[in-house]
N, C-alpha and C positions, 0 to 999 in steps of 0.2 A: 524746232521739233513740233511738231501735228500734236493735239488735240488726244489723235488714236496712238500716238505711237507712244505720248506719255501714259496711256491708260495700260497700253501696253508693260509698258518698262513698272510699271506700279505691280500689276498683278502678278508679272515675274519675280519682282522686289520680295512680295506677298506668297508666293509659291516657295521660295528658297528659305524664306522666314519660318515657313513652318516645317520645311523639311527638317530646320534645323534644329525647332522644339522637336521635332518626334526625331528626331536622331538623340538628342540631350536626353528625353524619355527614354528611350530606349537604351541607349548605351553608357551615357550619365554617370550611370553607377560605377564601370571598370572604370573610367577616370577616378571618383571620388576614391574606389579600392587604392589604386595607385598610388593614391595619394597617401591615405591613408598607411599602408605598408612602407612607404619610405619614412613618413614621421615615425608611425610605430617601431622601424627598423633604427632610427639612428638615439630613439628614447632608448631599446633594448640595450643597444650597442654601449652606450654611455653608463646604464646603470649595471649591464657586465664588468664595462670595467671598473666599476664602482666597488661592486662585489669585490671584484677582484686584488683591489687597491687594500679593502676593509681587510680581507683574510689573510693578505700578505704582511698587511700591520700587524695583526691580530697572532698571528705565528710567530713575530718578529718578536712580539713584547714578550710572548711567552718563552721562546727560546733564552734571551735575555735573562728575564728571570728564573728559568732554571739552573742556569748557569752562573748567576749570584750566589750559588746554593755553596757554603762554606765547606764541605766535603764531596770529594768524587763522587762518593758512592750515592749519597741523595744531588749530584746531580743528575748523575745515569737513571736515576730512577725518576725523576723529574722530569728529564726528556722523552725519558719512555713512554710517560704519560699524556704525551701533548698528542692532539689529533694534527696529522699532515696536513688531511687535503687534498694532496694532489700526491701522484707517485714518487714525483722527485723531491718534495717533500719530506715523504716515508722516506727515503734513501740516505737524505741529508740530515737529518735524526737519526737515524739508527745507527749511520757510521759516527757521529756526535756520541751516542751512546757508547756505542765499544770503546771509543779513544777515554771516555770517562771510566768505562770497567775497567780499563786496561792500567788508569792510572789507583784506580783503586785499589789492583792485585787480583781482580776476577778477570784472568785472563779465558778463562772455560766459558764466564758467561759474553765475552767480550766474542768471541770466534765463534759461537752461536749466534749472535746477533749481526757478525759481520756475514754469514754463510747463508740468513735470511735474506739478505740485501743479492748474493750471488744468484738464488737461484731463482729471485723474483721475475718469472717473466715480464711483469706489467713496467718492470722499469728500465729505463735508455740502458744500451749497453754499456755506456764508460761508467755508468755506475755501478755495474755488476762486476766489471772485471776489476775496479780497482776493491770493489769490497774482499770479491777473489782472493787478490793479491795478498791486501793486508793479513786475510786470515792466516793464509799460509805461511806468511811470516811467522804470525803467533804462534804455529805448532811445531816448535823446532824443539820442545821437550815433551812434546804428548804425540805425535803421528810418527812412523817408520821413516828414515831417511829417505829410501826409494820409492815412498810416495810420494811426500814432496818432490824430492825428483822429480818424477813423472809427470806431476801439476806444473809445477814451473816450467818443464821445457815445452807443456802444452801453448804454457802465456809466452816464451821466449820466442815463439814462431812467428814471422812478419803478420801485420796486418792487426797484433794485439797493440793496443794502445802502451801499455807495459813491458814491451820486450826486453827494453834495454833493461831495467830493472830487475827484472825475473832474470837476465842473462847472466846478472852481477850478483844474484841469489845465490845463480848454480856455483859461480864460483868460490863463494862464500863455502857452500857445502865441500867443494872440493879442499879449502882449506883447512876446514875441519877435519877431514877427512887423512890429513895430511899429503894430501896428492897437490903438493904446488905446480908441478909440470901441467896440469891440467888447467889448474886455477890460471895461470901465466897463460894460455893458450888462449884462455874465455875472456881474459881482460885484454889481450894486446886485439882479440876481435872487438872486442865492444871501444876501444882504442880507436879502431879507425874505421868503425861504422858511420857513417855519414848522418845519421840520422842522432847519435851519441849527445850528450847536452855538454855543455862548459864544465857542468860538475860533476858530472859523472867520468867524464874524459879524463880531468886529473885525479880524481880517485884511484881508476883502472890505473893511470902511470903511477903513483907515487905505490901501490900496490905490488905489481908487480917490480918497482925498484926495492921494495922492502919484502920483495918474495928473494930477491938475489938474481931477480932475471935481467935481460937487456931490451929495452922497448924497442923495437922498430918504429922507429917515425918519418921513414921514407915515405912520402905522398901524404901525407895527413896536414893536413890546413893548420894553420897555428901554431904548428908542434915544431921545434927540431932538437938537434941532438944534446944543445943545453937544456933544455927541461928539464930534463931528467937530476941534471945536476942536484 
């Protein structure tokens, strides 16, 4: 190589060298940001869940300890008091609460407190319908028969997380009511619903054997005609 040609290969050396400071000057910074947002992004991330971890403990000991509490009644009042936090929180309290009214004998403040839980919009649905559910349970000596009705067959209709159970409601009512033909109708359905659980399946059978009816267990998975025995 010449003389010129390395003088050459220097000054371009020398030209791309400072292209490269004033590009560094210039744009330098969006790098250094860059940077700077993924560390700041994975400190945030890490002390969220930190947060997260703390107020899960922190709910945890308190539930706990309210539930230490030698009497129903000052446990329901105990949980009452705990702050959530979070929505699902509030929901997993408050149904904690009622199950403690309930064993207290304040069944009125228990179906109040489950019917909060119902109508919360801010919380999942399986936590609404099952609070729902329970309450309607509880008013089977303080609300009109045909309104429970009415609510139950709302929850019986596909697509509720609870049907099956609200279905074995209605039939509960019908046996009250003393209409077995009907009761026998709702269990031999929920009998061979496909969607039906293990326990609830033989509930509906031994049910309707001790209603005096005869189970149909043609097509039903698991079943046959000795079960019943």
């Amino acid at each position: 190589m010449s003389d010129t040609d390395s003088f050459i290969e220097e000054v371009n050396e020398e030209v791309r060298r400072d292209r490269l400071y004033g590009y560094l000057r210039r744009y330098g910074w969006i790098a250094l940001l860059i940077v700077v947002l993924i560390v700041g992004g994975a400190a945030w991330s890490e002390y969220s869940k930190s947060q997260e971890r703390a107020q899960a403990e922190a709910l945890g000991d308190a539930m706990l300890s309210a539930l230490s509490e030698n009497e129903n009644a000052d446990r329901a009042t105990a949980l009452a008091a705990i702050e959530p936090g979070s929505p699902s929180s509030a929901a997993v309290l408050r149904m904690l609460t009622a199950a403690e009214q309930v064993e207290a004998g304040d069944t009125a403040a228990a179906i109040e407190t489950l019917n909060t839980v119902a109508v919360d919009g801010a919380l999942p649905e399986i936590y609404r319908q099952i609070a729902g559910f329970k309450s309607v349970t509880l008013q089977a000596d303080t609300t009109p028969v045909e309104e429970r009705r009415q609510t139950l067959e709302a929850m019986a209709t596909p697509g509720h997380v609870l049907r099956m159970l609200a279905s074995e409601q209605l039939a509960l009512i019908n046996i009250a009511e003393g209409d077995a033909e009907a009761a026998i109708i709702r269990y031999q359905a929920i009998l061979a619903d496909a969607e039906v659980s293990s326990d609830l399946q033989q509930r509906a059978l031994q049910v309707i054997v001790a209603l005096g009816g005869d189970p149909d267990l043609d097509g039903i998975p698991g079943l046959d005609s000795g079960a019943s025995q």
